[in-house]
C-alpha positions in Angstrom: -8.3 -19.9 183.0 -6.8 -20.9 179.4 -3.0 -22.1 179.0 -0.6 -21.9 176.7 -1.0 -25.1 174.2 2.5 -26.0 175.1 3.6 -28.9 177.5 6.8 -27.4 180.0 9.2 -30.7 180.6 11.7 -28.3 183.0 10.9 -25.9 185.9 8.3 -23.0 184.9 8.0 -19.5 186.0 5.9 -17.0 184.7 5.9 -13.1 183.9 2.2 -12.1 183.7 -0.1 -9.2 183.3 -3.4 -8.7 185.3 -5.6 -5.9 184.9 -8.0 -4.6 187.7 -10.7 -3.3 185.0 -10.2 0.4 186.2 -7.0 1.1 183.6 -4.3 -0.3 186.1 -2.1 -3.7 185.4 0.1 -5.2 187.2 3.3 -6.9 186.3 4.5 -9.9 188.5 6.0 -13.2 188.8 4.9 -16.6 190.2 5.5 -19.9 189.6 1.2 -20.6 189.3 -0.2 -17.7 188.0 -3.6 -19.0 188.6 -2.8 -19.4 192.5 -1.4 -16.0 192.8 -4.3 -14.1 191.0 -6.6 -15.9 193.4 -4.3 -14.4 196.7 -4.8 -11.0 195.4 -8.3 -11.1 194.5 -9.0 -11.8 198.4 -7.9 -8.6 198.8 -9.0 -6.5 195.7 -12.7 -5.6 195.2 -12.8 -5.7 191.5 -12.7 -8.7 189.5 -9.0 -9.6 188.4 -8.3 -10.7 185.0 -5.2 -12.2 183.6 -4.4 -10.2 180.3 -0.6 -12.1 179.3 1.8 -14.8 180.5 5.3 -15.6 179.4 6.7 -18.9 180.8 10.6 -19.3 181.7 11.4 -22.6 181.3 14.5 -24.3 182.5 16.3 -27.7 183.5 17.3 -25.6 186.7 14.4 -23.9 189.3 16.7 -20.9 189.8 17.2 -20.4 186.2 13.8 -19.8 185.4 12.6 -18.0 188.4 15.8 -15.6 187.9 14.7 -14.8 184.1 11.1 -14.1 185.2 12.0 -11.7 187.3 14.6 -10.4 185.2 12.0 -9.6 183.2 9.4 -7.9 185.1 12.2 -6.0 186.5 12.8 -4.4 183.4 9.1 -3.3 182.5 8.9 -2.4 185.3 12.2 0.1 184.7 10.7 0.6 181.1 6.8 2.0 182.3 8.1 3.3 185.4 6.8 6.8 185.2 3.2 5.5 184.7 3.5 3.3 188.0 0.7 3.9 190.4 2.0 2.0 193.3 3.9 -1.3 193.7 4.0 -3.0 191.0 0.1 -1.4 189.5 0.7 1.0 186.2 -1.6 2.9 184.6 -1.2 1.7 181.1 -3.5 0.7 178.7 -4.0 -3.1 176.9 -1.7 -2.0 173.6 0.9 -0.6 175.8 1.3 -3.5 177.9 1.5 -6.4 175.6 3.8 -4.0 173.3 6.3 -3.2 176.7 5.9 -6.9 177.5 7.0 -8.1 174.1 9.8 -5.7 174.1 11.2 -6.6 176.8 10.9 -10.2 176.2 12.5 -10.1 172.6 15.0 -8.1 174.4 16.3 -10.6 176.9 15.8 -12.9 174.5 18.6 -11.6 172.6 20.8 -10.4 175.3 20.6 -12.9 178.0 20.2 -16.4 176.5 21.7 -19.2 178.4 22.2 -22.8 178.4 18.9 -24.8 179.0 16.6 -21.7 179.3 13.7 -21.4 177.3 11.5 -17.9 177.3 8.5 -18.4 175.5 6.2 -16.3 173.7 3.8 -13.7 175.4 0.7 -15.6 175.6 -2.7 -13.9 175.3 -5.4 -14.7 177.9 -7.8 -12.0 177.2 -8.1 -10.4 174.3 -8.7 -6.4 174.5 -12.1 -6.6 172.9 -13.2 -9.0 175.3 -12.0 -6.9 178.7 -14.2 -4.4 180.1 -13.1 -1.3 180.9 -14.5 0.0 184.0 -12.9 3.8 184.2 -14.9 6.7 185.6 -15.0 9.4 182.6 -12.9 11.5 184.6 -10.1 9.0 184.9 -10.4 8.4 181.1 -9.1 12.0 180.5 -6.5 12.7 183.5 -4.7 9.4 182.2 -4.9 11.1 178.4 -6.3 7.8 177.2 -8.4 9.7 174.7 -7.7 13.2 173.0 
């Protein structure tokens, strides 16, 4: 799984996105994304792929876990009418990373603090290298093409 280039010298936590190839993603928190992605694929029978990542970095643990899920509190808030259950929504590639990246710039500018780094959204997976695996009826019930 690729990393950002970046070396963390404080406490890490990370908002990520991870799609389950049939047009839901998942916002969450962890403090190793890779760890976590394995968990849920024990219990998911479609391959999971992590889409985007953006480390909170701070001289204080609590810091950093408490801005991650600042964050993914408020896409989740923000997307909340497309949520399919838990924290699964049924948006597409664009309007993730554009929701993610709003929300990021946004805390950014509101909520900076003392020691807390929030870096950029990373990219993992690029859209034209993720399959899509909807059903054709799926494609046009979520209006994902006209």
């Amino acid at each position: 799984m690729p990393s950002p280039d970046y070396q963390y010298e404080g406490w890490t936590c990370s908002v990520y996105a991870i799609s389950d190839g049939h047009g839901n993603i998942k916002f969450g928190v962890a403090n190793r994304v890779d760890r976590r992605i394995k968990q849920m694929q024990t219990g998911n029978a479609h391959p999971l792929q992590l889409l985007f990542e953006c480390v909170c970095e701070s001289e204080r643990q609590q810091s950093a876990n408490t801005a991650a899920f600042t964050i993914e509190h408020w896409i989740h808030e923000e997307i909340g009418l497309k949520r399919m259950t838990g924290e699964w929504f049924a948006v597409d590639y664009r309007e993730a990373y554009e929701w993610m990246n709003h929300v990021v710039d946004w805390f950014r500018e509101h909520r900076a603090c003392a020691g807390l780094v929030v870096h950029d959204v990373h990219v993992h997976t690029c859209e034209n290298q993720h399959v899509w695996y909807w059903p054709t009826s799926d494609v046009y019930e979520r209006g994902l093409v006209q």
